[in-house]
C-alpha positions in Angstrom: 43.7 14.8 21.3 41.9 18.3 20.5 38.3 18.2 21.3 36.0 20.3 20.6 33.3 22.2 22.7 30.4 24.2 22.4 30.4 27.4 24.6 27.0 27.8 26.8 26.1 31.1 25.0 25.7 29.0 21.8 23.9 26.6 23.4 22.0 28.8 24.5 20.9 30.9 21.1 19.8 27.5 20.5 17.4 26.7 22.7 16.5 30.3 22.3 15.7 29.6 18.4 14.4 26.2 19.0 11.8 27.5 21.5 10.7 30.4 19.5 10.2 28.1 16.6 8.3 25.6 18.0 5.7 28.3 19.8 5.3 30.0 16.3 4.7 26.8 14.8 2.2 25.3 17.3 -0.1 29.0 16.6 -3.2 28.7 15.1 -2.0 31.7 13.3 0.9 29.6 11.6 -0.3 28.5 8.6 -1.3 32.0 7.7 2.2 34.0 8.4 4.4 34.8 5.5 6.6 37.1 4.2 4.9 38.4 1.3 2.5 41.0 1.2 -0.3 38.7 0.4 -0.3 37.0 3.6 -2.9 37.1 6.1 -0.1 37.9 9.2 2.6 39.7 7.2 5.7 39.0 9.1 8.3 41.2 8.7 12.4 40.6 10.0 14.0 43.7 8.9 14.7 44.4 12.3 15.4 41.3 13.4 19.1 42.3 12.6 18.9 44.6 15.8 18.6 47.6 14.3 15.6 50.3 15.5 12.6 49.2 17.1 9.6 50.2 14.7 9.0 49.3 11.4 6.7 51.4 8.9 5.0 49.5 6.6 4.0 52.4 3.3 1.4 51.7 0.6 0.7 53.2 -2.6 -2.8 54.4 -3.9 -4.4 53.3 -6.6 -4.2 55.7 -9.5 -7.3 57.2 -10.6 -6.8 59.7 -13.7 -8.8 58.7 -16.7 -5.7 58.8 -18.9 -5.3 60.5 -22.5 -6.4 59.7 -25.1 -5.0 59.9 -28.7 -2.5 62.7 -29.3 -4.0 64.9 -26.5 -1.2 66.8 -24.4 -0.4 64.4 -21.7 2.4 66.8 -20.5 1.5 68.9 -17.3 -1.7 66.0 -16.8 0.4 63.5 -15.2 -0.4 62.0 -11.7 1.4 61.9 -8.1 1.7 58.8 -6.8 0.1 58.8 -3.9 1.5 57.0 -0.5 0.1 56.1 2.8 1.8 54.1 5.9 1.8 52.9 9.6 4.3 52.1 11.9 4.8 48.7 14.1 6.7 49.0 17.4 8.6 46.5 18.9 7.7 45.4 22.4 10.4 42.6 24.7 8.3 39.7 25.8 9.9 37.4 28.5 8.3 34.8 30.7 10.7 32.2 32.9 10.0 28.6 35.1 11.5 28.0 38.0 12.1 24.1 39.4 11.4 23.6 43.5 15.1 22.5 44.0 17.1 19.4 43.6 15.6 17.3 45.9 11.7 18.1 43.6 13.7 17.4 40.3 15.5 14.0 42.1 11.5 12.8 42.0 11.2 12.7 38.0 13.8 11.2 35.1 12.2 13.8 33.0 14.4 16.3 31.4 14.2 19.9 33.1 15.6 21.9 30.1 13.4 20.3 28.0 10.8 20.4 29.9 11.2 24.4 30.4 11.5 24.5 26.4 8.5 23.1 25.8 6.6 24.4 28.4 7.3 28.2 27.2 6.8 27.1 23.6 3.4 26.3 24.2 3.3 29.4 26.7 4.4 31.6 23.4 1.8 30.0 20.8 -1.0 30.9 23.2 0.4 34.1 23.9 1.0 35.1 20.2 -2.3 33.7 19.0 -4.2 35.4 21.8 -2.2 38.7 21.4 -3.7 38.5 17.4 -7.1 37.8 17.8 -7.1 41.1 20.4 -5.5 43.3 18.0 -7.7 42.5 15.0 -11.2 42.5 17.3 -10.3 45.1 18.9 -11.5 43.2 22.7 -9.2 42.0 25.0 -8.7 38.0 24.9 -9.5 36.7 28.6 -7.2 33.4 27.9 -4.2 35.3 28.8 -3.8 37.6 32.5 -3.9 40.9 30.9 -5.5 44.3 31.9 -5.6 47.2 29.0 -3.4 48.7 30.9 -0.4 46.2 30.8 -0.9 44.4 27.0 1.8 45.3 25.2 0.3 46.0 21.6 -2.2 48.6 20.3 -5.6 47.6 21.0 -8.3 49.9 19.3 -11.2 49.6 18.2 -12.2 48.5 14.3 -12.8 51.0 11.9 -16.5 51.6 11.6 -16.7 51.1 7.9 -15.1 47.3 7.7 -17.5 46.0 10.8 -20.5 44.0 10.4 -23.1 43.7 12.6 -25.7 40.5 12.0 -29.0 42.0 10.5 -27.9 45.2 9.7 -28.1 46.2 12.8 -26.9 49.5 14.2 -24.7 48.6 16.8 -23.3 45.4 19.1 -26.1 46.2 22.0 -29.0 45.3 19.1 -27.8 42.0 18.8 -30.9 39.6 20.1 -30.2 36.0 20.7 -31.8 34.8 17.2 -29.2 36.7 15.4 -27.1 33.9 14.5 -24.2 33.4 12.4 -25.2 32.0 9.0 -24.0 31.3 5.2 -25.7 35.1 4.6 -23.8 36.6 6.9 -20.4 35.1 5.1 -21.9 36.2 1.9 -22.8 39.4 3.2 -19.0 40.1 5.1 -17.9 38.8 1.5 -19.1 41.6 -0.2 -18.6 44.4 2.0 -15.0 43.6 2.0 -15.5 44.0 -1.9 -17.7 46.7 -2.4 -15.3 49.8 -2.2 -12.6 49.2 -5.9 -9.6 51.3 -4.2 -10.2 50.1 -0.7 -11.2 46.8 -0.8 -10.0 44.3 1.8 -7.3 42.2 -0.6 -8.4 38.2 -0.8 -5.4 36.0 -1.3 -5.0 34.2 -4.7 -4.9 30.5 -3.6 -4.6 27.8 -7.3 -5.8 31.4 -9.4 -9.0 31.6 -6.8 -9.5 34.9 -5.0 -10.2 33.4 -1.3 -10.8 35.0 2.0 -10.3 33.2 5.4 -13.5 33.8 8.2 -12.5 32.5 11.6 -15.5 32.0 14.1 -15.9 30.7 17.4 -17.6 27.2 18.6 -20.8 29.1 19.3 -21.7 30.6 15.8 -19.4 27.4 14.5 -22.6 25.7 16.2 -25.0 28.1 14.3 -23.8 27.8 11.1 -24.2 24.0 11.5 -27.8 24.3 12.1 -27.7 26.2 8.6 -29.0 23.5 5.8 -27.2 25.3 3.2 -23.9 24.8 4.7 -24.7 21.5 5.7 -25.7 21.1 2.2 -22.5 22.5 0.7 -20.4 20.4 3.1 -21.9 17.3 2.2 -20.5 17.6 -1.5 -16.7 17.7 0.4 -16.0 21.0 -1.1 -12.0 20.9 0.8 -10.9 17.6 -0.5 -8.2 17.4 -2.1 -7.0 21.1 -1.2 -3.2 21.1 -0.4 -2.8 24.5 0.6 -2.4 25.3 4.3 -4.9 27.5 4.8 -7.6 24.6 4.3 -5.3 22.3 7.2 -8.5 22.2 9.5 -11.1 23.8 8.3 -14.6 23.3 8.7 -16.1 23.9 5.0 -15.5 26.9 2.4 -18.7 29.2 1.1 -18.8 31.2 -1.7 -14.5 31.6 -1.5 -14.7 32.2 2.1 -12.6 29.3 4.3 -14.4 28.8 7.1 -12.3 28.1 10.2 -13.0 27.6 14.4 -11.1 29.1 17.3 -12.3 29.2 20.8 -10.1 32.3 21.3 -12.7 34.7 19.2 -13.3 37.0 21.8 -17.1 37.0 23.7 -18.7 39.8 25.1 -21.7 40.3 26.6 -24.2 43.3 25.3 -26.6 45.5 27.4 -29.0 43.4 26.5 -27.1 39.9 28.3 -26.4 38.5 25.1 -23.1 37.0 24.0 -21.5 38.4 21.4 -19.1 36.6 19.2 -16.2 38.8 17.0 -15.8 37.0 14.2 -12.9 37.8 11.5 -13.1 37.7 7.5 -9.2 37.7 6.4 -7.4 39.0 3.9 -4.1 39.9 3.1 -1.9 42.4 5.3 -4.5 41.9 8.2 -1.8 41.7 10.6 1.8 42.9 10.6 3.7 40.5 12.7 7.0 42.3 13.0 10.3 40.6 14.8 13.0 41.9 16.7 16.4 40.8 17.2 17.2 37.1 17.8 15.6 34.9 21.0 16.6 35.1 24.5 17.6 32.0 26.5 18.9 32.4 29.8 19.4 29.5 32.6 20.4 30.7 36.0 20.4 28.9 39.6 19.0 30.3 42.7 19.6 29.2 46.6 23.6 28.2 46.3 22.7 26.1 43.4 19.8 24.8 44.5 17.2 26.1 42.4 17.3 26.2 38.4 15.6 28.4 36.0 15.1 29.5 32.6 13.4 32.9 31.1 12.7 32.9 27.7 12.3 36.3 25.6 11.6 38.0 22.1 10.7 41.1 20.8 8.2 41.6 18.2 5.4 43.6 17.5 1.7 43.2 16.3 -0.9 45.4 15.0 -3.7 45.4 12.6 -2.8 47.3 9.4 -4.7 50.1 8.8 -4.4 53.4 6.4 -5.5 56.9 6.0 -7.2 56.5 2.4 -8.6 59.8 3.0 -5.3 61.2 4.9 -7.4 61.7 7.8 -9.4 58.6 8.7 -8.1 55.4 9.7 -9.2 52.4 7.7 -8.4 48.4 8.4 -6.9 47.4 5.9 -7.1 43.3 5.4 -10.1 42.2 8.0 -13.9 42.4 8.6 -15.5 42.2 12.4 -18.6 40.4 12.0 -20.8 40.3 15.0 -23.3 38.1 15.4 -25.2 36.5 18.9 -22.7 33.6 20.3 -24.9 32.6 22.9 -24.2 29.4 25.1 -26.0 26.4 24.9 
């Protein structure tokens, strides 16, 4: 009798595959990836065939000519289309667990493979979710060991024109304690998305409804509570009945904006001691999750047998899309810092 076998390297693409998809999946970025353009995290696979390691994602101006009217010559008035682009570079991400030996594993019935798979699955969601909430604030996320030197993506600093401070206020160091995150502010972040025609921050089109996504932190998710508008607004159950992802977990929608909390929104601390929070209104092509080639698995032992690991590894790459409108002058494209006081309790 023939039988048939299944050689380690395939066995190991798939613990590879089934590791990378469960970290994705278990993000609190998840239900916002997609691969059409109107996606909050844009994820893009061309190169997950292998080939190169950036991507460069172009996009095309609005026109602005008035037109002709009538049987005016519109020969020699035409227009030029107009293009304008950034690039994505790929970056190899590996962790690994290693097991104490035979005699530490003989202690437990659980299953050491699986128990490597999971735990690097939930090592990924945290690292993928924490890598995106520093590249669109612009702040470092302390939930992961990094330094600036050593994280692996671009992490600079918003564009001034698409960052809100609470107030009005001139800068992050203004920012009292009583400056608290409120329906006004969404409003307000709302509209200054809106308020340029050809460089507006695009909302997504959820059941015909242009809607943006605001994530906040449990501090100014505390604020907003103490609001009696909101608290108003929430009381008439204004996400029942929504199937859409994007309302999986949130806390309330205002005025088109779904409200949603993380405890990953960065903190920081002005010069005058007061805790900052960085919250983000969303819209599409905030984020250009790019991937690589397919997902490492590798299993080795250590010690004449004695020891047993597993690494993990992908490459992909993250960064906030942004655009020279003006060919000179970067500009985010899909998200709006809003800064308000996030002070503890």
């Amino acid at each position: 009798m023939a039988l048939t076998y299944i050689t380690p390297a395939l066995q190991q693409e798939a613990w590879a595959r089934d590791t990378y998809s469960a970290g994705k999946e278990k993000t609190f970025f998840n239900k916002f990836m997609g691969k059409a353009s109107d996606s909050i995290i844009h994820v893009k696979e061309e190169l997950s065939k292998g080939d190169g390691t950036s991507i460069t994602i172009p996009l095309l101006l609005p026109l602005k000519g008035a037109g002709i009217a009538g049987d005016n010559m519109l020969e020699g008035n035409e227009e030029a289309l107009i293009y304008r682009d950034f690039k994505v570079e790929l970056q190899r991400i590996r962790n690994a667990v290693r097991i104490a030996g035979k005699f530490e594993e003989h202690k437990t019935q659980y299953n050491m493979r699986l128990d490597a798979k999971n735990g690097l699955a939930d090592w990924l969601a945290r690292y993928i979710d924490c890598a995106i909430f520093s590249v669109l604030t612009g702040v470092l996320n302390t939930d992961m060991n990094w330094t600036q030197l050593d994280f692996p993506f671009p992490l600079e600093a918003p564009s001034p024109d698409r960052v809100l401070i609470a107030n009005n206020l001139g800068n992050e160091n203004l920012i009292a304690a009583t400056d608290t995150f409120s329906t006004d502010i969404i409003g307000q972040a709302k509209r200054k998305a809106l308020e340029t025609t050809d460089q507006q921050v695009r909302p997504i089109n959820i059941n015909g409804k242009e809607t943006f996504v605001m994530v906040i932190n449990q501090y100014q998710a505390r604020d907003l509570k103490n609001d009696q508008k909101w608290v108003e607004a929430q009381e008439q159950g204004n996400v029942r009945g929504e199937k859409n992802p994007i309302f999986s977990g949130a806390l309330g929608i205002w005025d088109g904006v779904v409200i949603h909390e993380n405890n990953r929104i960065p903190r920081t601390e002005n010069s005058n001691n007061v805790k900052v929070g960085h919250a983000l209104l969303l819209g599409a092509q905030a984020c250009v999750f790019a991937e690589g080639e397919a997902p490492e698995w590798n299993e080795k032992t250590f010690d004449y047998g004695n020891q047993y690991g597993v690494s993990f590894g992908r490459m992909f790459g993250l960064k906030r899309s942004q655009f020279k409108y003006d060919g000179t002058n970067n500009t985010d494209f899909g998200v709006i810092n809003v800064l308000t006081s996030a002070v503890d309790d």
